[in-house]
N, C-alpha and C positions, 0 to 999 in steps of 0.2 A: 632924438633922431637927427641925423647929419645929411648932407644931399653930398654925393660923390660921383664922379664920371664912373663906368665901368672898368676901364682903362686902371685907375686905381684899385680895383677892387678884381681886378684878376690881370692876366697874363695870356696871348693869343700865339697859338703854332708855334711852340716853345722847339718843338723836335719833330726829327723826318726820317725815314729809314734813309741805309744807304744802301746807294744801286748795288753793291758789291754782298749785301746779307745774304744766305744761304738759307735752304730750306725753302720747306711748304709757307704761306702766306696766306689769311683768311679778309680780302678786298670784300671792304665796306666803303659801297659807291651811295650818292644821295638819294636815289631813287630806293635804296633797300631801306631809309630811315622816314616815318610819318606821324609825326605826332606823338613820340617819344617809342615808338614803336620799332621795331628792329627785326627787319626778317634775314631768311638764312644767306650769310656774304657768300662770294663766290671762291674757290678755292684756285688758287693756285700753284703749282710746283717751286716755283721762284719767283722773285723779284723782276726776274729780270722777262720771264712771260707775261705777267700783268699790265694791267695798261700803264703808263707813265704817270698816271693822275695818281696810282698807289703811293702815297709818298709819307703822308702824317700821321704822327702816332701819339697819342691819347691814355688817361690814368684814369684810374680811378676818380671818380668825382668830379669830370671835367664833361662841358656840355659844348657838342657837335650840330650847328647851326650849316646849313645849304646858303651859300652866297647868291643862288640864283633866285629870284623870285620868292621872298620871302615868307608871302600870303600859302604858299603851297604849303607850308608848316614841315619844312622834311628837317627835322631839328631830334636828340635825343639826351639821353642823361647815361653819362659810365658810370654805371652802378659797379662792375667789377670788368678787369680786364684781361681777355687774353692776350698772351704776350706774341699769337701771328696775326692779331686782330691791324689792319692797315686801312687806313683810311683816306676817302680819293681826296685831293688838294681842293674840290670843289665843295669841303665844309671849311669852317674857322673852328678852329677846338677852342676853347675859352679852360682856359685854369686859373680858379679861383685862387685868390690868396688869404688862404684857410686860416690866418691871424685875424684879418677883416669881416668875413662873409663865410658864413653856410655852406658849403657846394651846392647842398639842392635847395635851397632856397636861392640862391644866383641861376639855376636852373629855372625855378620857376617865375623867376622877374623876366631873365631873357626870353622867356617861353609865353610872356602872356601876351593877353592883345595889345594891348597900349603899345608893349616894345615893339610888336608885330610890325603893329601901324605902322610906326614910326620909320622903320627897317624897309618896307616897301614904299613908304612915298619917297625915301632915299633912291630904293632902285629904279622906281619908276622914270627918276631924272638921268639916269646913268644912260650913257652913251656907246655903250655894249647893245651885241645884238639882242641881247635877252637884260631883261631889268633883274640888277645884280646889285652888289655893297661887295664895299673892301671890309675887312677887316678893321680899320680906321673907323666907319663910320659904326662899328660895334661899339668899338672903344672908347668913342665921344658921346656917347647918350650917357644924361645924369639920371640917375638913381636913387631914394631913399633910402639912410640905411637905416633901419630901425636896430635897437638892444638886441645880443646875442641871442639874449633869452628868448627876444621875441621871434627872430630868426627860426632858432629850433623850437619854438610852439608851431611855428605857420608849416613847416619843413614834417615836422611828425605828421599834422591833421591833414596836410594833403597827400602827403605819405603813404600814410594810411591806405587811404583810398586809391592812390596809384598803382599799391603791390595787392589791393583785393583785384584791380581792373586786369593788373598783370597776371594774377593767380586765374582768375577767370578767363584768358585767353590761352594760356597752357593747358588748364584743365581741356577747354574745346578741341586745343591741336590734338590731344591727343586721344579726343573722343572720335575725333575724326580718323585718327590713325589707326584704330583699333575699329571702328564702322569701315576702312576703305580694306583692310586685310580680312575681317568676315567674309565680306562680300568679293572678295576677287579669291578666296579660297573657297565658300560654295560656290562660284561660279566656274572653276578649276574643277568641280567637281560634276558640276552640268554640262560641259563642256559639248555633250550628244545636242543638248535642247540650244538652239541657235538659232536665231534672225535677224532678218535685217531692220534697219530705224523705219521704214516704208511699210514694212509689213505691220506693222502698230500703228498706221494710219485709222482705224478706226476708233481707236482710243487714246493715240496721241498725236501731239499739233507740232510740228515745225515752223517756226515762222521770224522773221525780221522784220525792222524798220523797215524795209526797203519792200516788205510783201504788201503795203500800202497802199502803192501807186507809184508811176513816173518818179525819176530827181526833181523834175519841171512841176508836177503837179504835187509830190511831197516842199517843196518850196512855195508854192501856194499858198498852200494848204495848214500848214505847220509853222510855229511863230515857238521860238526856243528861247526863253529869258533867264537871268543868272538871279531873278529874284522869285522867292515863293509867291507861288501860282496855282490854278487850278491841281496839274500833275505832277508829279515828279518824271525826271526823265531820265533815268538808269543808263546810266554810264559804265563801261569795264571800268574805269580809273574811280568810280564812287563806290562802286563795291570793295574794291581793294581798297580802300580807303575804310570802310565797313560804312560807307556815306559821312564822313566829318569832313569838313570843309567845303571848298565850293562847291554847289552844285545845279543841273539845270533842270527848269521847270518849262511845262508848255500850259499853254491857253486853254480854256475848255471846249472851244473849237476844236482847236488841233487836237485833244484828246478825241472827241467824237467822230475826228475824221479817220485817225490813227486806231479803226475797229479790229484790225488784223495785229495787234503787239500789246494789247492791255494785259498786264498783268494785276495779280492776287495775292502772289505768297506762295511761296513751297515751288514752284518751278528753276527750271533750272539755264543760266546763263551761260553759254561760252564765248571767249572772242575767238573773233573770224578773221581779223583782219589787225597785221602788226601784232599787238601781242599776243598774239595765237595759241586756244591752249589754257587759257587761263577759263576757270571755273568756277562759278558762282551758286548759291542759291537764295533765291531771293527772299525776302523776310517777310514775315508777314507785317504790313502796317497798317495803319487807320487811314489811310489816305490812297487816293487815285495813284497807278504807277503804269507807265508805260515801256518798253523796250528803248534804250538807247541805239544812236547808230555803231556800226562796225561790231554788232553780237546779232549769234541769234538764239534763241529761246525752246526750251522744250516744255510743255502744258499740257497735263492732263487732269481728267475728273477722277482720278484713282489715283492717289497722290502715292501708292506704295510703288510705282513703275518711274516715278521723278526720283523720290526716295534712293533707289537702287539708282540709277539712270547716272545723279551726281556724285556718290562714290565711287560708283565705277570710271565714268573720266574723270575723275581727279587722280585714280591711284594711275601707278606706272605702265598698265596694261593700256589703260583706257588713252591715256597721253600718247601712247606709241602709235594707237587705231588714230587718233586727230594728225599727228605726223605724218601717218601713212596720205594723209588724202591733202596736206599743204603745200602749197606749192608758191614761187614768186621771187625772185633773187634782189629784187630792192626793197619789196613789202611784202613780206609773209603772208596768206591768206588761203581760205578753203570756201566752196560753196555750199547752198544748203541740199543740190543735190546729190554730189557727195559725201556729204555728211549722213543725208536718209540712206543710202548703199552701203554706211557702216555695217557689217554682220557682229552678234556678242553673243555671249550664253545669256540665258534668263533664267532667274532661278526664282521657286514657287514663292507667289505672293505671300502665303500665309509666315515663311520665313522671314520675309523681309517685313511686317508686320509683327514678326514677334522682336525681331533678332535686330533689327536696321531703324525703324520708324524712330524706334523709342529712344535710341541714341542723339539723332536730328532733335527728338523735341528737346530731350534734356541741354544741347549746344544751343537750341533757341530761345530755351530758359534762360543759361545764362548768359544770352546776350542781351535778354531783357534788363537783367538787373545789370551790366554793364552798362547799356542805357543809362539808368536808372543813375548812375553810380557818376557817371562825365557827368550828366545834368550838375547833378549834385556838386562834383569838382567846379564846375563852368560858375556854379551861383556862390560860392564860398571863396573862389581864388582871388578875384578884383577884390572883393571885401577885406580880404585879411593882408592884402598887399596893401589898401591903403589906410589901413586900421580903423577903419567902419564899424566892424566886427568887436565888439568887446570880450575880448580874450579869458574874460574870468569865465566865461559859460563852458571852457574847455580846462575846469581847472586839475584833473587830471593828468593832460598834455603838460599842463604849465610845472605841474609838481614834479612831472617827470624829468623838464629840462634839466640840462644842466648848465 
């Protein structure tokens, strides 16, 4: 094993589009990257509509790091490229220099915690409005480089497990995609049977943070710390997150005072405020959960009316009904009494019990063993980066290297 800066062992923001490109363009900004996770960019007609951060462009086997605030983890792996794929100037692309170093094993060193660390108490000191890193301070962190071979031992075995985690999130998109077109096509169909969020008042709960008490007396009352504690406290930005990274907990006070937002499992999330629109459901866990601020929640005892409830705003239909009632030209938001005078079709429980339940659970299935599966990556990664791990118990991996 050799100790080598980064900097040698790859190459940063090699290439940039030019203003003058032609064509569509698919803007890949930091907020759509988390944790090697990649949601849909945003499309543009040209170069030159896009915002100006569209600028860098990216290969195969090259990993895309957020200059902002590092701890947020908005970092990813180019497994394959499209050639309108553009990405905003606020990541560092890293290209390895594939004589020296792995791509995805360089992937998974810049990716792990130690680097993390390191990466953020750099930004922490930066003199920007927001705690940031140059490019520089990527490329000055030393690294161990272990044997090839051992490179692609460690590169397959979390591998491995990276493309079951990814498999397993494809499969859910598109259990979800095919649960949100059942139910907006029998409800297409019900169209006669309609009412409003209000009128399910006796079997279903509307409610927020904020249905509580007072700002003054929820400040009281409520003590919100960033370390594990009595509750968890359900954030929009934790759920889209699927909860990995930070997050915040309250007191077991504050939970007991916070009686109007306890949550269970199986209810449903929307934000109300700023990112508006965005839809949740919650999981079920072993542990206390409460309502975060800026959403609010819908709960019932007949889980097949929540069931329907968050397929239907999530598909297209249901997002144009949360549009309809948003309003606010510097911060987007909706109330929860327009939200209760939403009118929708309902359609018979027994369907959505045959046809809809059974879909959610099998998505909740497998975000269990996705669970299951990071744990697992999170307890094997530091070990095999710092060769803790003795590599013969994987000797399959090893025979396979080349």
């Amino acid at each position: 094993m050799e100790t080598k800066s980064i900097g040698e062992v790859s190459q940063v923001n090699l290439s940039q589009i030019r203003r003058t490109h032609e064509g569509p363009i698919s803007y890949i900004d930091t907020s759509s990257v988390i944790y090697g996770k990649f949601s849909f960019p945003k499309i543009y007609l040209s170069v030159q509509d896009a915002p100006s951060r569209a600028r860098r462009l990216a290969k195969s086997g090259d990993t895309v790091i957020s200059t902002v605030r590092p701890k947020m983890c908005h970092y990813g792996y180019i497994s394959s490229v499209n050639e309108k794929d553009i990405f905003s100037t606020g990541f560092v692309v890293v290209h390895p220099r594939r004589q020296v170093i792995e791509p995805y094993y360089l992937y998974l060193v810049l990716t792990s915690d130690e680097v993390t660390e390191k990466l953020q108490q750099i930004a922490e000191t930066s003199t920007t409005t927001y705690p940031s890193i140059k490019p520089s301070d990527i490329t000055s962190i030393d690294i161990i480089i272990p044997s090839r071979k051992y490179q692609q031992a460690v590169a397959g075995i979390i591998g491995a497990i990276d493309e079951k985690i990814v498999l397993n999130q494809q499969i859910n998109k598109n259990l979800l995609k095919l649960g949100m077109n059942i139910a907006i096509r029998t409800s297409n169909i019900n169209k006669s049977t309609t009412c409003r969020i209000s009128d399910m008042k006796d079997f279903l709960t509307v409610s927020d943070h904020v249905a509580n008490g007072s700002f003054k007396t929820l400040k009281d009352n409520v003590t919100i710390v960033d370390k594990p504690d009595y509750s968890l406290f359900l954030r929009n930005t934790d759920l889209k997150r699927n909860l990995m990274g930070d997050k915040r907990w309250i007191t077991k006070h504050s939970y007991d005072f916070l009686k109007k937002s306890h949550l269970y499992g199986g209810e449903v999330i929307i934000s109300n405020v700023g990112d508006v629109g965005s839809v949740h459901r919650v999981p079920y866990l072993d542990q206390h959960m409460v309502a975060g601020n800026n959403v609010i929640f819908i709960q019932s005892a007949d889980s097949w009316i929540t069931d329907y409830l968050y397929l239907y705003f999530l598909s297209n239909i249901g997002q144009h009904a949360l549009s309809t009632i948003t309003s606010g030209s510097a911060q987007q938001k909706f109330n929860k009494t327009d939200f209760r005078a939403i009118e929708l079709p309902i359609i018979p429980k027994n369907f959505v019990k045959k046809n809809l339940t059974p879909i959610l659970k099998k998505i909740d299935s497998n975000r269990v063993e996705e669970d299951c599966l990071i744990t697992l990556r999170d307890l094997l990664l530091p070990r095999l980066l710092s060769g803790e791990i003795d590599l013969s118990i994987f000797e399959e991996v090893l025979k396979n290297a080349k």
